[in-house]
C-alpha positions as CSV (number, residue, x, y, z in Angstrom):
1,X,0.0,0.0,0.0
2,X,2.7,2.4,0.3
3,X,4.0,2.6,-2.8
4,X,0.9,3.5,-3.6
5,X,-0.1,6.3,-1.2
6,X,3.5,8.0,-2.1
7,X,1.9,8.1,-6.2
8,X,-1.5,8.8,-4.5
9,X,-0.4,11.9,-2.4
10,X,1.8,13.0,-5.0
11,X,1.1,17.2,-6.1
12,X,-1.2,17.5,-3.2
13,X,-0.9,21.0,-2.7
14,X,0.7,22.5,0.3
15,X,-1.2,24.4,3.0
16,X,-4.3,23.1,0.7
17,X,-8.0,24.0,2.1
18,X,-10.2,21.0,4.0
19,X,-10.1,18.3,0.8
20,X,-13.6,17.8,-0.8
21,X,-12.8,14.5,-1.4
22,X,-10.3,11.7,0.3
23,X,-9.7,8.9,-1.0
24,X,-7.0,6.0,0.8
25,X,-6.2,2.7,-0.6
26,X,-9.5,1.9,-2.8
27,X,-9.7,-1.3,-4.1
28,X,-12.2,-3.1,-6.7
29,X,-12.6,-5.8,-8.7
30,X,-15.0,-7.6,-10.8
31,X,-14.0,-11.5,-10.8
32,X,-10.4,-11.9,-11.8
33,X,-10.3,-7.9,-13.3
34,X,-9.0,-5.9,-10.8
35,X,-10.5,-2.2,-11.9
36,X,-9.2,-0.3,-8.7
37,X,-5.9,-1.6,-6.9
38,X,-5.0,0.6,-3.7
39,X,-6.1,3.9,-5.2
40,X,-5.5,7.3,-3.2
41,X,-6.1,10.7,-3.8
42,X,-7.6,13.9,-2.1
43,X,-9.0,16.7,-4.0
44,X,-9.4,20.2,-2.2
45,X,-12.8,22.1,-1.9
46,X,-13.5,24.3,-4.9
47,X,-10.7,22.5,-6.9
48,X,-11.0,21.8,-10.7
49,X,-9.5,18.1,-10.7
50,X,-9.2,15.2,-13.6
51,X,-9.0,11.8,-13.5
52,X,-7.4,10.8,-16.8
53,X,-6.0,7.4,-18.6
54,X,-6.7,5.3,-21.1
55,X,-10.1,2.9,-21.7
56,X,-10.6,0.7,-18.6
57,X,-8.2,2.3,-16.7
58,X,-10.8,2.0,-13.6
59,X,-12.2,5.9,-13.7
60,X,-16.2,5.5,-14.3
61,X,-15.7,2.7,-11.1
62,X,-14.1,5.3,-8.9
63,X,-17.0,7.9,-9.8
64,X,-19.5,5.0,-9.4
65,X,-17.8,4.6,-5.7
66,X,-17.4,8.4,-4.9
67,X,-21.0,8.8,-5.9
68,X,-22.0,5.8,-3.5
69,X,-23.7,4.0,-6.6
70,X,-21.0,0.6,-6.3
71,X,-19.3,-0.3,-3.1
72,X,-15.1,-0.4,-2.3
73,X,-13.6,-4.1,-1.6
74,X,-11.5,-2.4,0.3
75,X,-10.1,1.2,1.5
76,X,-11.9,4.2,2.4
77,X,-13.3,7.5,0.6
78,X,-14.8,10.5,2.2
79,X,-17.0,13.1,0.3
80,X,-17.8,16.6,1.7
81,X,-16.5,14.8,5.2
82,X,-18.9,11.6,5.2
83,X,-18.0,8.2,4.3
84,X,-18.8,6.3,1.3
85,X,-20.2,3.2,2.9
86,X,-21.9,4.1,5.9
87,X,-23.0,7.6,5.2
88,X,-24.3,7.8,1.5
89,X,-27.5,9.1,2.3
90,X,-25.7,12.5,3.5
91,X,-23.9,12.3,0.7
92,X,-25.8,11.8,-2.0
93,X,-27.6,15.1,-0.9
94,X,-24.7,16.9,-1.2
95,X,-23.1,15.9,-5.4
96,X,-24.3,16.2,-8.7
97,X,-23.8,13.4,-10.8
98,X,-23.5,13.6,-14.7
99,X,-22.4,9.7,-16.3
100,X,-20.8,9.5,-19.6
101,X,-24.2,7.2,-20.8
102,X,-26.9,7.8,-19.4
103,X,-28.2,11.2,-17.3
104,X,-31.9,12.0,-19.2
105,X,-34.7,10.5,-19.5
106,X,-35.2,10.5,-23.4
107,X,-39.1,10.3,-23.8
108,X,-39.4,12.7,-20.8
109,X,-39.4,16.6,-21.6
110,X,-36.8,19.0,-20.8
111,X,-39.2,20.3,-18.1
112,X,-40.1,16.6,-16.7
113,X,-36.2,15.7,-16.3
114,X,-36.0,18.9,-14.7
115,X,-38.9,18.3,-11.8
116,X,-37.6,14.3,-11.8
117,X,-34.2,15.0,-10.6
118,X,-35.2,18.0,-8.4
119,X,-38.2,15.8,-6.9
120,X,-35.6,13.1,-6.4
121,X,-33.6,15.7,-4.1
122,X,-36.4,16.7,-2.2
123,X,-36.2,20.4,-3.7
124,X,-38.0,22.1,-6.3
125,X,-37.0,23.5,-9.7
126,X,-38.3,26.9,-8.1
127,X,-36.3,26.6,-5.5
128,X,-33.3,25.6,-7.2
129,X,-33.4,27.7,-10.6
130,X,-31.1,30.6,-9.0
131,X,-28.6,27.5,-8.9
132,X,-29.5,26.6,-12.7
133,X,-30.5,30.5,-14.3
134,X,-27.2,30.9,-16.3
135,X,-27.4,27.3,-17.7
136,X,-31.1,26.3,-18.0
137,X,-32.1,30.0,-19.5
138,X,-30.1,28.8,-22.4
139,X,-32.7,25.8,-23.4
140,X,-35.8,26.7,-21.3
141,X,-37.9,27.6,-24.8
142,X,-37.4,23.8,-25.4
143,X,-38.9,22.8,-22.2
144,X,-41.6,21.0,-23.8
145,X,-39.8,19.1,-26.3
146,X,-38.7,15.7,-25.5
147,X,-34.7,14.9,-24.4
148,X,-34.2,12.5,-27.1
149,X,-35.1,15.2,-30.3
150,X,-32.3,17.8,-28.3
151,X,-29.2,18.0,-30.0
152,X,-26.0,17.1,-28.5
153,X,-25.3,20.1,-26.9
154,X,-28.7,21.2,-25.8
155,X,-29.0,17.4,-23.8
156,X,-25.3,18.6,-22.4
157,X,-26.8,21.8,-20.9
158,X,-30.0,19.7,-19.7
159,X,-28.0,17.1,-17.6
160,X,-26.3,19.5,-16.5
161,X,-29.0,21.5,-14.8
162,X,-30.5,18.1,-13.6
163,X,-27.2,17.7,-11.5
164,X,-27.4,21.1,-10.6
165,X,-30.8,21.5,-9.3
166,X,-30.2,20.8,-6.0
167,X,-27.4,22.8,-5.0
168,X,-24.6,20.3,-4.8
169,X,-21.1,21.4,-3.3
170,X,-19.7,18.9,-5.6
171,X,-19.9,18.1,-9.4
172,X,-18.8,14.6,-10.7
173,X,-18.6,14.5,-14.4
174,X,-17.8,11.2,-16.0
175,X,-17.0,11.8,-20.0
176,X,-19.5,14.4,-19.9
177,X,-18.9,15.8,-23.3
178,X,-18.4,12.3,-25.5
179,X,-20.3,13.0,-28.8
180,X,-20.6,16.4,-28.4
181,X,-18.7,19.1,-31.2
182,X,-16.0,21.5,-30.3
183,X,-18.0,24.3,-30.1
184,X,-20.8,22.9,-27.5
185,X,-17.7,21.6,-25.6
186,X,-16.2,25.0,-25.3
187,X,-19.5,26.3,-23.9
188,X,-19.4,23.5,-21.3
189,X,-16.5,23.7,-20.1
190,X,-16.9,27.7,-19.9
191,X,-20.0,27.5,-17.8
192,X,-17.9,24.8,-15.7
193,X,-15.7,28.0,-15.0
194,X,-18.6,29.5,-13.6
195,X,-19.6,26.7,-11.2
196,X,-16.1,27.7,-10.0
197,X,-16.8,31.0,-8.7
198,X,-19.0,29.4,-7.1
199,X,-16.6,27.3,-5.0
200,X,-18.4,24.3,-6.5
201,X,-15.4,21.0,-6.4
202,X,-15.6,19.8,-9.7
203,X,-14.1,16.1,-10.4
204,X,-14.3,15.2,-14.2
205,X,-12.8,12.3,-16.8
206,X,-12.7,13.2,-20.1
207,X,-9.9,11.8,-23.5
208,X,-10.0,15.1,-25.0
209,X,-6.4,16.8,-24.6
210,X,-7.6,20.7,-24.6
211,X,-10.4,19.4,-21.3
212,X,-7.7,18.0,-19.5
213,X,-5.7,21.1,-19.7
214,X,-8.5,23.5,-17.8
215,X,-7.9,20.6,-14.8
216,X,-6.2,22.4,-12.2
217,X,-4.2,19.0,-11.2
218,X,-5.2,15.6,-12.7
219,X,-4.7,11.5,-11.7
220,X,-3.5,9.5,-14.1
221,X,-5.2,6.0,-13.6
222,X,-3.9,2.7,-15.7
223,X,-5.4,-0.9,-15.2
224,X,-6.3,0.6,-11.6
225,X,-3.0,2.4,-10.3
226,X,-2.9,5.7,-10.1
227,X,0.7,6.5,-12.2
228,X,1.0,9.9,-11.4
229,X,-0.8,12.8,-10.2
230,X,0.1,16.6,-10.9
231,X,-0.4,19.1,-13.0
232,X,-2.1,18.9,-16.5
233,X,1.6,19.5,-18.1
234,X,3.5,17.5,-16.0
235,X,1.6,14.8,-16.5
236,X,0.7,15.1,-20.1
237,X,4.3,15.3,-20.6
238,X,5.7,12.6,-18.4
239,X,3.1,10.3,-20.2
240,X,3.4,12.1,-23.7
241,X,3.1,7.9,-25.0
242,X,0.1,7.6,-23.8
243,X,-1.7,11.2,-23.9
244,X,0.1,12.4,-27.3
245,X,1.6,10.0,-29.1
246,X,3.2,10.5,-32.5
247,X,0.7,12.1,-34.9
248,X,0.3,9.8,-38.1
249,X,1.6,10.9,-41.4
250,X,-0.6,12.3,-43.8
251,X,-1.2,10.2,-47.4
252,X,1.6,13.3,-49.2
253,X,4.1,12.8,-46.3
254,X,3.7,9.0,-46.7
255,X,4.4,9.4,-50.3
256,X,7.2,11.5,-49.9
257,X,9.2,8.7,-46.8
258,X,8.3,5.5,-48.8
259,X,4.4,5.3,-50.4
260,X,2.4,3.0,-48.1
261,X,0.9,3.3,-44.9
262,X,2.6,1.0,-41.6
263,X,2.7,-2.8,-42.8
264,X,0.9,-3.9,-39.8
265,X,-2.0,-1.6,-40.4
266,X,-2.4,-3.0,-44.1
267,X,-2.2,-6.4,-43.0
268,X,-5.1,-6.0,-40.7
269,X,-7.3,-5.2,-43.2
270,X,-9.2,-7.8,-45.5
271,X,-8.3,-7.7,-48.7
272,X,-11.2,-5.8,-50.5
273,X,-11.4,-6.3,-54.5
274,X,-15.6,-5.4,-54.8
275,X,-17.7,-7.8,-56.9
276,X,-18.9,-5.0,-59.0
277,X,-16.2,-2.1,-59.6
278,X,-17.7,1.5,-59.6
279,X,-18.6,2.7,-63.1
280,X,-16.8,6.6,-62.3
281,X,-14.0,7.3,-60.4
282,X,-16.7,8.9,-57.6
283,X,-17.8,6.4,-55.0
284,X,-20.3,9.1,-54.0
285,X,-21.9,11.9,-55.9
286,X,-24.4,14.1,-54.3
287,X,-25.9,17.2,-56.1
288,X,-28.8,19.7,-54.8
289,X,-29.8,17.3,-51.8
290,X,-32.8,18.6,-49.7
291,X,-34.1,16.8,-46.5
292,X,-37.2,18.3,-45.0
293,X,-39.2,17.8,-41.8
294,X,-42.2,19.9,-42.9
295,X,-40.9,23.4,-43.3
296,X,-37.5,22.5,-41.5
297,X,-34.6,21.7,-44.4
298,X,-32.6,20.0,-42.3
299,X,-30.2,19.6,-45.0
300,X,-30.6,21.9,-47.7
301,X,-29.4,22.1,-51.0
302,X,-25.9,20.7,-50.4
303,X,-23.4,19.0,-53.3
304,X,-20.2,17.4,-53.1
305,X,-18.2,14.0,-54.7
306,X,-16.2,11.6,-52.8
307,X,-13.5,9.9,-55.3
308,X,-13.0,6.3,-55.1
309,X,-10.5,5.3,-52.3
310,X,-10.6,8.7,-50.5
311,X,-10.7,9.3,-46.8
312,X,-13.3,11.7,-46.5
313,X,-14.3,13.8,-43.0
314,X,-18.1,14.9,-42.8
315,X,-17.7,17.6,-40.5
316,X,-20.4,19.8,-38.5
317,X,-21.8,20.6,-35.1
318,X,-24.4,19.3,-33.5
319,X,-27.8,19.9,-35.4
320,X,-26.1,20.9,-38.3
321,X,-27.5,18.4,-40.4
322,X,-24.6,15.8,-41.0
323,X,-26.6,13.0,-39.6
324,X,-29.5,13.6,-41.6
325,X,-27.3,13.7,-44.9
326,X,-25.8,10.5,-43.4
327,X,-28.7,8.5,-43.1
328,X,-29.8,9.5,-46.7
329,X,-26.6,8.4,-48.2
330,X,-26.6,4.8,-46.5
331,X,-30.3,4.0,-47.4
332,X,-31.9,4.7,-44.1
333,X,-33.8,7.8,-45.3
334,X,-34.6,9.0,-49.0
335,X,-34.2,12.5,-49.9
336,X,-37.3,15.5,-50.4
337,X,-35.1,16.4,-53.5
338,X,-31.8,16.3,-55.5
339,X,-29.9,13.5,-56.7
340,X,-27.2,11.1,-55.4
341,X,-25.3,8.0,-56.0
342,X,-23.5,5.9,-53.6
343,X,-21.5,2.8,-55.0
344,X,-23.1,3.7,-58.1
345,X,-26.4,3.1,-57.0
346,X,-29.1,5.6,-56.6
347,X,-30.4,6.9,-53.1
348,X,-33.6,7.4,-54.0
349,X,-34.3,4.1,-55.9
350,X,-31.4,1.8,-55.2
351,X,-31.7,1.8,-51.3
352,X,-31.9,-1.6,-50.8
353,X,-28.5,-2.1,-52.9
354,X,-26.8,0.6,-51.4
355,X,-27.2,-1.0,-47.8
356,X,-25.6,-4.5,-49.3
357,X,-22.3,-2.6,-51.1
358,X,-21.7,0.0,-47.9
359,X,-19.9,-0.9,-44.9
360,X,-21.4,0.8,-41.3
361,X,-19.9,1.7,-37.6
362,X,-20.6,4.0,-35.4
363,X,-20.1,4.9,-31.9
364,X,-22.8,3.6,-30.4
365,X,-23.7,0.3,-32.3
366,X,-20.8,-1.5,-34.1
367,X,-20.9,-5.2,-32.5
368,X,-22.9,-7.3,-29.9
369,X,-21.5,-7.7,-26.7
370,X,-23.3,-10.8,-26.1
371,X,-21.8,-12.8,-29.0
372,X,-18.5,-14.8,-29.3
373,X,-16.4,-12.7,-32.0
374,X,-16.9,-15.4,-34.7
375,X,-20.5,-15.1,-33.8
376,X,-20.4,-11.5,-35.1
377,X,-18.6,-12.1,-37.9
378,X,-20.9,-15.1,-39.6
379,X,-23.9,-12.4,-38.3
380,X,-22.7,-9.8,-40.1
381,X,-21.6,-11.1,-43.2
382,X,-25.3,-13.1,-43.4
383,X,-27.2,-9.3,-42.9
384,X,-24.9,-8.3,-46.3
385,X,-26.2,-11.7,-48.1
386,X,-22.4,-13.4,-48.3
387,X,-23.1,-17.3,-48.6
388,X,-22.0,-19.3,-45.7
389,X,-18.8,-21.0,-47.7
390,X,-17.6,-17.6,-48.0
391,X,-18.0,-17.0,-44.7
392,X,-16.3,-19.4,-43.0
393,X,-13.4,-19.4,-45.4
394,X,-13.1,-15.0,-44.8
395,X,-13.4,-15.9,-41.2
396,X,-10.5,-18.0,-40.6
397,X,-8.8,-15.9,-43.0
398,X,-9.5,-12.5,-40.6
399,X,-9.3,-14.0,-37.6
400,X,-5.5,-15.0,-38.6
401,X,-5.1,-11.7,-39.9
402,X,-6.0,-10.0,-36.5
403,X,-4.2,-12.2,-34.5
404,X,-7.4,-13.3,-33.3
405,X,-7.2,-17.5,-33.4
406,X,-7.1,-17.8,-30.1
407,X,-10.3,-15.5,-29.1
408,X,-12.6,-17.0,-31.9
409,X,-15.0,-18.2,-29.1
410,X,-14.4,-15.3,-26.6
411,X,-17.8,-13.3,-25.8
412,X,-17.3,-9.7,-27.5
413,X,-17.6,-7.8,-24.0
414,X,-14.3,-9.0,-22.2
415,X,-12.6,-8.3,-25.0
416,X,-10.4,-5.1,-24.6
417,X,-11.9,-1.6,-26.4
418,X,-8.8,-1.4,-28.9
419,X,-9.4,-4.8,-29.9
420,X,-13.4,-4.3,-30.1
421,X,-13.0,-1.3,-32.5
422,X,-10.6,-3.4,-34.5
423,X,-12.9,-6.2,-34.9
424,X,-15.8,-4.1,-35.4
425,X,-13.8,-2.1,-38.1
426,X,-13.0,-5.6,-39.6
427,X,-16.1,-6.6,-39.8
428,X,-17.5,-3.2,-41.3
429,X,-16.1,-4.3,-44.3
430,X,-15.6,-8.1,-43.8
431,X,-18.0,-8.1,-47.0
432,X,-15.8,-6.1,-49.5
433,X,-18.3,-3.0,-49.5
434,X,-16.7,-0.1,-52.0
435,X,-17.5,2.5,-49.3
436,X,-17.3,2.0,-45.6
437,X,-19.6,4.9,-43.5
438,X,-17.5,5.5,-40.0
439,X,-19.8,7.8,-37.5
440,X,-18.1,8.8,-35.1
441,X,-16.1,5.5,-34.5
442,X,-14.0,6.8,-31.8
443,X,-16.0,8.8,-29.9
444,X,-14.5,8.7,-25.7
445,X,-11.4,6.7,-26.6
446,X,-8.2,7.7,-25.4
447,X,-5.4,9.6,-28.0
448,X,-3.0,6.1,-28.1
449,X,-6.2,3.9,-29.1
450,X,-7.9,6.7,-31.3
451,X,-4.2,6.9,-33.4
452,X,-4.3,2.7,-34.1
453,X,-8.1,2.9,-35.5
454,X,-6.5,5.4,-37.5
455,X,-4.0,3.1,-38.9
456,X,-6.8,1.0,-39.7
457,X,-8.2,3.4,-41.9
458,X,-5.3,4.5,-44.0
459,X,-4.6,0.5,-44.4
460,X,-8.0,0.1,-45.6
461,X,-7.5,3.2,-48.3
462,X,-4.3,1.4,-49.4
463,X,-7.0,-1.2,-50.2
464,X,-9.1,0.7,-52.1
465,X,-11.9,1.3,-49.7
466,X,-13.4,4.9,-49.9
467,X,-13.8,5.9,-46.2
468,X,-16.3,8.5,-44.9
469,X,-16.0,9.9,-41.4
470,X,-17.2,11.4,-39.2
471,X,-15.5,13.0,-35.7
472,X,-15.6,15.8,-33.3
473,X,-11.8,15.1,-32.7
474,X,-10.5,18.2,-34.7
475,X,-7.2,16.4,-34.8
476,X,-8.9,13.7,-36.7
477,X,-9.8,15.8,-39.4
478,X,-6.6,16.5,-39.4
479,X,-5.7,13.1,-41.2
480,X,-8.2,13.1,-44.2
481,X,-7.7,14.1,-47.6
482,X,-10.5,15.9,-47.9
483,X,-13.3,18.0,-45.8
484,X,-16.5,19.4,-45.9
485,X,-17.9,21.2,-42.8
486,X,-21.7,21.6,-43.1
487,X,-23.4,24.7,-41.0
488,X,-27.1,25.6,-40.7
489,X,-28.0,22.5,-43.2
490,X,-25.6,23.4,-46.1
491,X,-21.9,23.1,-46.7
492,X,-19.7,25.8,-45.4
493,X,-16.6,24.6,-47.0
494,X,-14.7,21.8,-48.4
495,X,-11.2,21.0,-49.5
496,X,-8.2,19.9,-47.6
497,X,-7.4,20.5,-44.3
498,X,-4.5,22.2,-45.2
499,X,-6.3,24.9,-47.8
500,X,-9.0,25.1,-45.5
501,X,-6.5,26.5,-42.9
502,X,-5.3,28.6,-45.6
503,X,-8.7,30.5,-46.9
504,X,-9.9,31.1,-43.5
505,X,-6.7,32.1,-41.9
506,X,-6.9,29.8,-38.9
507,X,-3.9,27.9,-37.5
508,X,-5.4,24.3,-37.0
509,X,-8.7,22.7,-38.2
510,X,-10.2,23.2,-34.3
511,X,-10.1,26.9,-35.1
512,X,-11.5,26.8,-38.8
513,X,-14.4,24.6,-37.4
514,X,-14.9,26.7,-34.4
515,X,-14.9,30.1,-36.6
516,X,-17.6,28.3,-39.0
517,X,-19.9,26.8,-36.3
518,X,-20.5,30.3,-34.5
519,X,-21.7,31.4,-37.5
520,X,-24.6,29.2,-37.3
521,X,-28.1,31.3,-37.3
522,X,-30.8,28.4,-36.6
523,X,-30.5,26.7,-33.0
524,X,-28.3,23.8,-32.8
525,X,-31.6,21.8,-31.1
């Protein structure tokens, strides 16, 4: 335990105020996975603090234990001065409580989650709106409208209010802004600077880089240790392989050191040589699309082309329509107007074929948990009509590809996240589509994992797959050939990162998407 406590005490500052939190020598574990091993920390009141590391490091268990919502195996934690264990009542009063997945009731209105949480708190939304005025003012016009039609930012401001109704002295924030564009995650974190003036202790996890830097110290957590805990540059630098590793060469620099993308990423990749080659060299063509919800275009009038083999980003903010142009473009909606071929097939007549010569993955929905891997595969080749010779044959062939012999049996959940989003990108386009569709496929995953998925992709261009994206990670963006950024329904702009940069006089493509979003004139809901 002590070499422990020495990393666990470690930056505590001197002469601190009364700590808001305490927390010496917590342990959990779920079977044989140990999530939290002799874990200790202390946080001082009114104290902007992270806790930071890769994908099941152990962070959503320590907020599950400092929230009183799972139980220590061993070790103590005190919040706001009462225990954990025997005093959660007292504190449950006394934190807010915002969890990367689930916060809102989606088929209750903005209004109904409101009086919910402050009902649940024994208070009133009356009572409580002084606490909530800067925040909830902001999406009060909605309050009738359900949580799940709210855009990504509007829901952020909503769950935020619910776990501010009350009043609470402390504010845990678990991934709060996964899914959300830069913009709406600027305004977050700014009205978290407010909550500060307010001497409110704010604890939060988050995997984006420029969050971690408005930490006043953070804790590094890996497989259950805590590493290191210090200041956001300190520890950013001391773990630069972890928090910023090497950024991946773009497809002109790759030219320039040898042609190909990393051996290993291209090896990873099935071999894709589609049934039925695309008659032009655009694997997508869209010209004067509308999408309409009565007399709401929520895309309107937009055109580009997507050559064959390109890595393409699909840029926009939340509400801006990208998602609407997506689901038109893989068969899941047909358009009001306009004109558009994907594959070569038509999206307003040729749905059906579309959905068989596309691959899909999101964020959200990629594989099921509940299946052995192989199980997945022969699923998912089956929903794309592959006969089952062909499957089993591709299946061996991946699975020795991936490395993945061995785990042909093993149920999807235990596997680690790097490895699921491998699989699932494998599987994506186990079925040789010409286009694979990515929305948001790395949404909450930590900078080291995020830059091997992108590895993936470039090995999967050097196949001759034509890759559409979509990402809030500006740095992302960064590695595409080409992108369009859509605002208020249209596109704002399109080209390549680097003329992008260039015609709006912006240093990095976080500014030239933040300079475009604010210029948005309809609400982002």
């Amino acid at each position: 335990m002590e070499r422990t406590l020495k990393a666990g005490w470690q930056g505590k500052p001197s002469g601190a105020q009364a700590a808001a939190v305490e927390v010496k020598g917590i342990s959990k574990a779920y079977g044989k996975v140990k999530a939290l091993d002799d874990v200790s920390f202390s946080v001082s009141k009114g104290e902007m603090f992270g806790l930071i590391g890769p994908d099941g490091a152990g962070k959503t268990s320590m907020f599950r234990i400092l929230c009183t919502l799972l139980l220590p195996d061993s070790g103590t934690a005190m919040v706001d001065g009462y225990d954990v264990v025997s005093q959660m009542r007292k504190i449950r009063s006394r934190i807010g409580y915002m969890p990367g997945r689930f916060s809102l009731y989606q088929d209750l209105t903005v209004e109904e989650n409101l009086n919910f949480f402050a009902t649940l708190f024994g208070t009133t939304v009356e009572e409580g709106y002084d606490s909530i005025k800067a925040i909830y003012s902001q999406i009060e016009r909605f309050r009738n409208r359900k949580a799940g039609a709210l855009s990504g930012g509007m829901k952020q401001k909503l769950a935020l209010s619910c776990a501010l109704v009350h009043s609470p002295s402390i504010l845990f924030l678990d991934e709060p802004t996964t899914g959300v564009d830069p913009v709406s995650r600027k305004e977050l974190w700014e009205m978290l600077g407010t909550l500060r003036e307010r001497d409110i202790t704010i604890i939060a996890s988050t995997p984006y880089l420029d969050e971690v830097r408005q930490c006043e110290r953070v804790a590094f957590l890996d497989r259950g240790h805590v590493r290191g805990i210090d200041t956001p540059e300190i520890i950013l630098e001391r773990f630069a392989e972890v928090f910023c590793p090497a950024p991946i060469l773009r497809f002109e620099e790759r030219k320039e050191t040898g042609g190909s993308h990393t051996e290993d990423a291209v090896k990873s990749v099935p071999e894709v040589s589609s049934s039925e080659p695309l008659s032009s060299e655009n694997a997508i063509s869209v010209s004067h699309l509308v999408k309409a919800f009565g007399s709401f275009r929520a895309v309107d009038d937009i055109s580009f082309d997507v050559k064959r083999g390109e890595i393409f980003g699909f840029l926009g903010a939340n509400g801006a329509g990208k998602t609407t142009a997506m689901h038109m473009l893989t068969g899941l909606n047909q358009p009001t107007s306009g004109t558009g071929t994907v594959a070569g097939y038509d999206i307003r007549t040729e749905y059906e074929q579309i959905k068989r010569h596309i691959g899909y993955m999101s964020q959200r929905f990629s594989l099921y948990e509940d299946l052995t891997v192989s199980e997945n595969i022969r699923l998912f080749a089956g929903i794309y009509g592959m006969e089952e010779s062909a499957i089993r044959q591709k299946t061996d062939d991946l699975l020795r590809k991936l490395n993945f012999e061995e785990h042909r049996n093993t149920i999807v959940s235990s596997l680690p996240l790097g490895w699921k989003q491998k699989l699932a990108f494998s599987v994506s386009i186990f079925h040789e589509p010409a286009v694979v569709f990515l929305d948001e496929p790395t949404g909450g995953v930590d900078p080291a994992t995020r830059r091997q998925f992108w590895e993936l992709i470039y090995g999967a261009a050097d196949q001759g797959i034509t890759v559409f994206v979509t990402t809030h990670y500006m740095d992302e963006a960064e590695y595409c050939d080409r992108i369009s950024i859509m605002v208020d329904g249209k596109i704002r702009a399109i080209g390549t990162p680097e003329s992008l940069k260039e015609e709006f006089k912006q240093p990095d493509m976080d500014h030239v998407f933040t300079y475009l979003a604010r210029q948005a004139t309809r609400s982002s809901d």
